[in-house]
N, C-alpha and C positions, 0 to 999 in steps of 0.2 A: 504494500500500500504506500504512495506518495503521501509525505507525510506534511503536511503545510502548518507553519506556527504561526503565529500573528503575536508578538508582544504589542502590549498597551501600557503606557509607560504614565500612571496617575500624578499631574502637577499642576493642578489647577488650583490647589488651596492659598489662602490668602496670608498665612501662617502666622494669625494673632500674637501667640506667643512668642516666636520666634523674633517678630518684629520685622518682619517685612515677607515677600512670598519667596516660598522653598525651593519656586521654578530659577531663582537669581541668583542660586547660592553657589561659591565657586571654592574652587579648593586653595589654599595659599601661594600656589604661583602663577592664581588667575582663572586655569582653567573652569568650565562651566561643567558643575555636576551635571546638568542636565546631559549634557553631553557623554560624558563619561557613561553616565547609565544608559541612554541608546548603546555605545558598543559592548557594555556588558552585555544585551538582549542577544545583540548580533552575537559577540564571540561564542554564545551559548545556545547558538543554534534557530534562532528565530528566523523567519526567512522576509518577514515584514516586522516594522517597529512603528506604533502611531504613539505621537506622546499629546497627552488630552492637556488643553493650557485653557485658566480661567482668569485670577486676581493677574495684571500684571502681564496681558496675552502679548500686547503689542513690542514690549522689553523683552519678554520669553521667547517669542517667536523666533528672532535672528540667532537664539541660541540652538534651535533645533540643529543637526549636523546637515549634509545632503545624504539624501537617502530618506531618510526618516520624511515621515508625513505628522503636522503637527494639527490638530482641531480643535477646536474652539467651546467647550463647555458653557453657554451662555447662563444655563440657572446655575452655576458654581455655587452660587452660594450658600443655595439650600444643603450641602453636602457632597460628602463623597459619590453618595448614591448618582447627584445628577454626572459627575466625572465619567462614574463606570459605563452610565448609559451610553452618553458621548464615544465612551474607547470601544463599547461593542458592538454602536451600530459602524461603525466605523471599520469594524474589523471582520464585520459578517462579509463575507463571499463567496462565491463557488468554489469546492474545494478544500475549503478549511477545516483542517485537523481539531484544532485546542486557543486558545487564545490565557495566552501569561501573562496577567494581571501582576504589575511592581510598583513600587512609590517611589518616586523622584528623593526622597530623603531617605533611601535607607543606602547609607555612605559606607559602610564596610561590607555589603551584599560581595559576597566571591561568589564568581561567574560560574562555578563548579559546582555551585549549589543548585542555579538557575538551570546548569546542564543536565544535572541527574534528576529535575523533577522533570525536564521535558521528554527523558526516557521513557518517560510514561503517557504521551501523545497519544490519545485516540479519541478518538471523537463523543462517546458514553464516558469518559473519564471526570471526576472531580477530583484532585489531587494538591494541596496547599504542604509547604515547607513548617517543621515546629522546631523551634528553637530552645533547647534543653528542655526540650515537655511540652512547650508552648503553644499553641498555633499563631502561625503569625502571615508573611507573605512572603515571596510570590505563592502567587495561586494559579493552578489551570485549571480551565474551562472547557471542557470536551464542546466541542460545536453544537452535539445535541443538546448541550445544558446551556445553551446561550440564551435561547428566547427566557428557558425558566430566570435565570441570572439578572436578565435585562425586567424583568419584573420584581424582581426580589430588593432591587436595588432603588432604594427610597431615603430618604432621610441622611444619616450620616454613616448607616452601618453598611452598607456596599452589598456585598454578598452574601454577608453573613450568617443570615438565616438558611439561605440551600446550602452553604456547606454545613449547618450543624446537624441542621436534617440528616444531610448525608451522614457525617458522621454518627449519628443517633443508628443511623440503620445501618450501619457497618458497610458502608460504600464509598467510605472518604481514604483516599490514601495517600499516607505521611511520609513524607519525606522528611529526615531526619537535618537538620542545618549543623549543629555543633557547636559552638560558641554562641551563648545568646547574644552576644554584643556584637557581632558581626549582624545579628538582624533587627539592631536599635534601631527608629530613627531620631529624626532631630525635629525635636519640638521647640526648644531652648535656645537663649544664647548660652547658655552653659555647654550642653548639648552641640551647638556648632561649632565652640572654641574646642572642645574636645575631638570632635571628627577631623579637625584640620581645616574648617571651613570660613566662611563669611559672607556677608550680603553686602552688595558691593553698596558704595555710601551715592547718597543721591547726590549728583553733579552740581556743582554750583552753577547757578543761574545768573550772576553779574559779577561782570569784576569785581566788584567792592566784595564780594561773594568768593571767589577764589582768592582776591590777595588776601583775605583774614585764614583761609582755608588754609593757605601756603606758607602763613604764619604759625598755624599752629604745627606743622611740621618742621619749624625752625628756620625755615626760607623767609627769609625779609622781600619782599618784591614793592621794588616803585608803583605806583599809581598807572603811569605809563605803560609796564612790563606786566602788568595784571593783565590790562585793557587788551593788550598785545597777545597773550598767551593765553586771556579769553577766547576773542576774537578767531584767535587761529582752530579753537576746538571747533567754533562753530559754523564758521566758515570752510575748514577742509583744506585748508592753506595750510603748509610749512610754514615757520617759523625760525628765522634766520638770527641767529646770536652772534655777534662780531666785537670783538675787544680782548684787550690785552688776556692774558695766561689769568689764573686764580681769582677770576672775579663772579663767580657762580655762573656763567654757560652750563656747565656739563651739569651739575648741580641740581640746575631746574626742571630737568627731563627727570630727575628721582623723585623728585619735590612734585611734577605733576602728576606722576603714577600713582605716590601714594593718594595724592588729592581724588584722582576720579578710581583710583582701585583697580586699574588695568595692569597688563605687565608689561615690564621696558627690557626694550629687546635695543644694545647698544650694536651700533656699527662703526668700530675704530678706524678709520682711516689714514691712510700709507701711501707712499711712494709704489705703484706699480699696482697698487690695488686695482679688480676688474670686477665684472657682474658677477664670474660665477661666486667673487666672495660677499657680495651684497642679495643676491639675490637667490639661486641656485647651482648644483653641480649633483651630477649624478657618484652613486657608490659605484662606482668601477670593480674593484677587487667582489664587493656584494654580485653583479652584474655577471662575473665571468665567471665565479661559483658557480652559480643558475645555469648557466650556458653549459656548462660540463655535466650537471646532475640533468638534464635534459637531453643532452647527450647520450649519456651513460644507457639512459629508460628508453631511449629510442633504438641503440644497440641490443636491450634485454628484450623489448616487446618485438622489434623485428619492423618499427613502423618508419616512416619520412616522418621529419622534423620543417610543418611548416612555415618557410620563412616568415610571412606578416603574422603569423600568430608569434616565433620566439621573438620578432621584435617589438609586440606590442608587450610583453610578457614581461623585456628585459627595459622597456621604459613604462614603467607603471610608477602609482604612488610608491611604492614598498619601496623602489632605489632614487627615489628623488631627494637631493639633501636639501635640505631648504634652509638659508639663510637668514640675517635678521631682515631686510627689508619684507621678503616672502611672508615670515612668519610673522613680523606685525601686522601685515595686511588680513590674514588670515586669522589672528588673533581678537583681530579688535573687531565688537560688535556696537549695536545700538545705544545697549544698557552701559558698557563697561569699554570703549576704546583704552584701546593699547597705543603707548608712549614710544616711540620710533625716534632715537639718539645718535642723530648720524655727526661724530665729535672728528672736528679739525677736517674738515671739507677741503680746505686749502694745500692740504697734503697733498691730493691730488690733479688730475688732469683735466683737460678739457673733454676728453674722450669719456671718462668717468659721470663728470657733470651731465652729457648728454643723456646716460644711461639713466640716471636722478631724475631728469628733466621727463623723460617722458612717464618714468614710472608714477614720479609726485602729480601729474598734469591728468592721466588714466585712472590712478586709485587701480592696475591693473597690470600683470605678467603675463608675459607671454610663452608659455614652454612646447613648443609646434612639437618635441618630441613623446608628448603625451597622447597626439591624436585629435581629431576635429571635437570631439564631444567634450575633452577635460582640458583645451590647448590654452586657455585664457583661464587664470584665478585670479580674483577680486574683493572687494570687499564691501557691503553696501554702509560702511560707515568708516571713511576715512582712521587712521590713525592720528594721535597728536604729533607731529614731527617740528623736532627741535634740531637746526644744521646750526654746528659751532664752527666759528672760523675766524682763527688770530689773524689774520691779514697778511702771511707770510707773502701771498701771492690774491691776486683780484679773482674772486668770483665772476664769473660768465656772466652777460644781461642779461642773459634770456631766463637764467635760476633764478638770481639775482630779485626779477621782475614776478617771477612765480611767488616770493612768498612775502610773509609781513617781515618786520625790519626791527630788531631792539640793538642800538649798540651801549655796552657796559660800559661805563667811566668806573675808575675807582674809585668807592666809596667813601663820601664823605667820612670824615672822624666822628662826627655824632653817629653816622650810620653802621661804620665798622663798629665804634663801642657796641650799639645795640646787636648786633650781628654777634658778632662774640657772646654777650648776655645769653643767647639766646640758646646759642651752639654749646659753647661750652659751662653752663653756669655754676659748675662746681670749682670754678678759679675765685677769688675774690675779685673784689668791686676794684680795689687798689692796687692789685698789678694788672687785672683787665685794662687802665686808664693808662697806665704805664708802657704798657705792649702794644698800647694804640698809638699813643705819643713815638715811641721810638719806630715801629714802622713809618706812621706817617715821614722823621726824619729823614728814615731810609729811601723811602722814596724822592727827597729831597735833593738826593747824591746821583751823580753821575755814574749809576751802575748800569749794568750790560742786561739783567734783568733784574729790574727791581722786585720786591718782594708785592703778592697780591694778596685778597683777602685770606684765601687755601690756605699760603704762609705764615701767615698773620696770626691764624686758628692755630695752626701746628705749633708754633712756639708757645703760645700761651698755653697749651695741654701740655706741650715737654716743660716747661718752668713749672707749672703746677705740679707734674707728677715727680719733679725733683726734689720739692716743697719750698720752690723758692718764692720767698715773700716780697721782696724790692729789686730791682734790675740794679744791678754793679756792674761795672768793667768787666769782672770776671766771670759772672751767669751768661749777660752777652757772649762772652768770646768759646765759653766753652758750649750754648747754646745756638751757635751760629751756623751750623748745621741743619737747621731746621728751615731759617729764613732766607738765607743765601744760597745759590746753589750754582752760580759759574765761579772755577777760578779766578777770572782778572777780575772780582768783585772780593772773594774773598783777602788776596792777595793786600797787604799794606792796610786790611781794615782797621780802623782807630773805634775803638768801642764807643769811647766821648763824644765824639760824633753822633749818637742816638740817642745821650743821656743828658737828663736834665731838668729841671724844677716845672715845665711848663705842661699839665697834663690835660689840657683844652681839647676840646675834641670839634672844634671850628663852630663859625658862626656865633662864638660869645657862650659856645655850650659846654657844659662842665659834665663830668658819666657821674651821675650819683645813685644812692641807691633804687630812689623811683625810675631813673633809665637804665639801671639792672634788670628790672622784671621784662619777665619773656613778653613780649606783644599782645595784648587783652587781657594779661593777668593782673 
């Protein structure tokens, strides 16, 4: 018998408790549960996956994968019950074995578990997973039990009643799970810090909205560079950083990940650098394993090996390596865009920039060696892209003119103090004002690379963790390792030179303990 599964993948709840819906909850390096649970269904043998979305549909949606089909529960709210209806008329068709009912939040489900209940696929089956004694879920649904199921399913308790039936009359069969907490879900924020999870934080809505956001993560942002690196989220525009070394460029790309809760995928740039390292390159060595173990099976069966099948075989997903710009595109959705850090652009070439230029201008890759049907991946919601570029050499017009524009000046002294406060606030107030002062001087000198804020920071953590209290000649000289960093700078340095009674932090401003506290404390 052709045995056809249908998983129904239940995430329409609104997740009261939890404090936000369970279809949004993502694991800590981003990824979408939601996700992850459609390829547990697939790894475990489903051969369709529908996942039923209700609180929250229009956010949840882009997280469905491809493949998967997602539907739309519109009474969600009355319960589970209206969910399951959604998944099984959904799921009814000609041909249909069983249909495996799962919930979107059961975060440590092993796909082994889901495999050995679908052993049991037949169409008269009722069969649910029990977790140390338990009963709990996934559940199959023999097809002949659907119409009953689809009736059963009322209120908030789903199926509950046909299977106790069933099991009253000795026609339920258990699959045994093992670990009860492998078949927890998550009700809680307690419960979601413990799975590895979170809900991703709702996006700030105005500048004035993300520069307090980007404060609270220790990022000080100008009024301007709020505006700017708003702007860019929502606009779909890159975001161009230009100015000296250690002034927060690369900084801000961490500082907006944590703010919208995506992942930041950096792309270092170099000399010589090319697409396949920004964008993709195939597993070769993986590629020509394949090639001989198909070989091998074509010599033992006796058959021809044909050509457009082993070359569609040997350029599939499975040997694509994909890159950060790839992967951020492919990463960042509606609810949760991903932060794309493409640091020191100026390393590179003109030929480089082109490759930039059309990828940032499409939101789109081209890879022709996948084939007509998978040859273009895209994204329907832009990444945040931050391009950093100390000015070693000019950016192109044509990139140039693609994106919005912040250049960093070095921070005023009132603003470094606060910046410091902020970063490191376990230094005192009175060598923070000291450490400001004497970079500021350093700055004043004719060095090859002055010291930036990066520098700045570094030294007052290594004086603090020395436990020095006052800047001497001697803490300088022997701490000068931290803020200097070319020889003809260090060479003939006079320590007196950055010392000295005047701890002003400009504009008539003095660091005291109320421009100590972190930004809105």
């Amino acid at each position: 018998m052709d045995v056809q599964v249908t998983g129904v993948l239940l995430a329409a709840g609104a997740g009261t408790r939890l404090g936000g819906p369970k279809a949004l909850l993502r694991t800590s390096d981003g990824a979408p549960l939601l996700a992850l649970q459609v390829d547990r269904l697939r790894a475990a043998g489903c051969d369709r996956v529908i996942v039923v979305l209700g609180c929250a549909a229009d956010r949840a949606r882009h997280l469905v994968p491809p493949g998967a089909e997602a539907v739309v529960a519109d009474d969600w709210r009355s319960g589970m019950g209206a969910s399951l209806r959604a998944g099984l008329d959904a799921a009814d068709a000609p041909g249909l074995t069983a249909v495996l009912v799962s919930l979107v939040d059961l975060a440590e489900l092993p796909t082994e578990v889901c495999a050995r209940l679908l052993e049991h696929a037949r169409p008269d089956v009722l069969a649910r997973v029990q977790w140390d004694g338990a009963p709990g879920h996934p559940v199959l649904i023999g097809a002949a039990h659907v119409p009953a199921a689809r009736a059963a399913a009322t209120g908030d308790t789903g199926a509950r009643d046909l299977l106790e039936h069933a099991a009253a009359s000795g026609t339920l069969t258990l699959v045994d799970g093992g670990d009860p907490h492998r078949g927890a879900d998550v009700d809680t924020p307690e419960d979601c810090a413990a799975a590895g999870l979170r809900l991703p934080p709702d996006p700030p809505g105005t500048p004035a909205a993300l520069a307090a956001a980007l404060a609270r993560t220790g990022y000080l942002a100008s009024d301007d560079l709020a505006t700017a690196a708003w702007l860019a989220g929502e606009l779909g525009r890159p975001l161009l950083c230009e100015g000296v070394p250690g002034v927060g460029k690369t900084s801000l790309a961490a500082a907006l990940a944590e703010v919208y809760g995506g992942p930041l995928f950096r792309l270092q740039c170099h000399e010589g650098i090319t697409a396949a390292h920004a964008l993709y390159d195939w597993d070769f060595a993986g590629q020509i394993l394949h090639l001989r173990s198909l070989e091998a099976e074509a010599r033992t069966t006796g058959t021809v090996l044909a050509s457009d099948s082993v070359e569609d075989a040997l350029h599939s997903r499975r040997f694509l390596l994909t890159r950060p710009v790839l992967r951020a595109l492919e990463a960042s959705t509606a609810d949760t865009p991903a932060v794309l850090l493409i640091d020191e652009l100026d390393r590179t070439d003109d030929e480089f920039e082109a490759v930039l230029l059309e990828v940032l201008s499409e939101w789109t890759v081209s890879v022709p060696e996948l084939g007509r049907t998978e040859s273009t991946i895209g994204t329907s919601r832009p990444p945040i892209v931050v391009l950093t570029s100390n000015r070693t050499r000019e950016i192109h017009d044509a990139l140039r003119r693609r994106c919005l524009y912040h250049w960093f000046e070095q921070p005023s002294r009132a603003l470094e103090g606060r910046i410091l406060a902020a970063r490191a606030p376990e230094a005192s107030a009175d060598l923070r004002a000291a450490v400001v002062a004497a970079a500021a001087r350093l700055r004043e000198l004719p060095l090859v690379r002055p010291p930036g804020t990066a520098e700045t920071l570094d030294w007052l953590r290594a004086l603090d963790r020395l436990g020095v209290v006052e800047l001497t000649e001697p803490t300088v000289r022997a701490t000068l390792s931290t803020v200097l960093k070319d020889a003809a700078d260090v060479r003939g340095f006079d320590p007196a030179a950055v010392l000295g009674d005047d701890t002003a932090l400009g504009d008539g401003a003095v660091l005291t303990e109320g421009a100590d506290r972190e930004p809105g404390s």
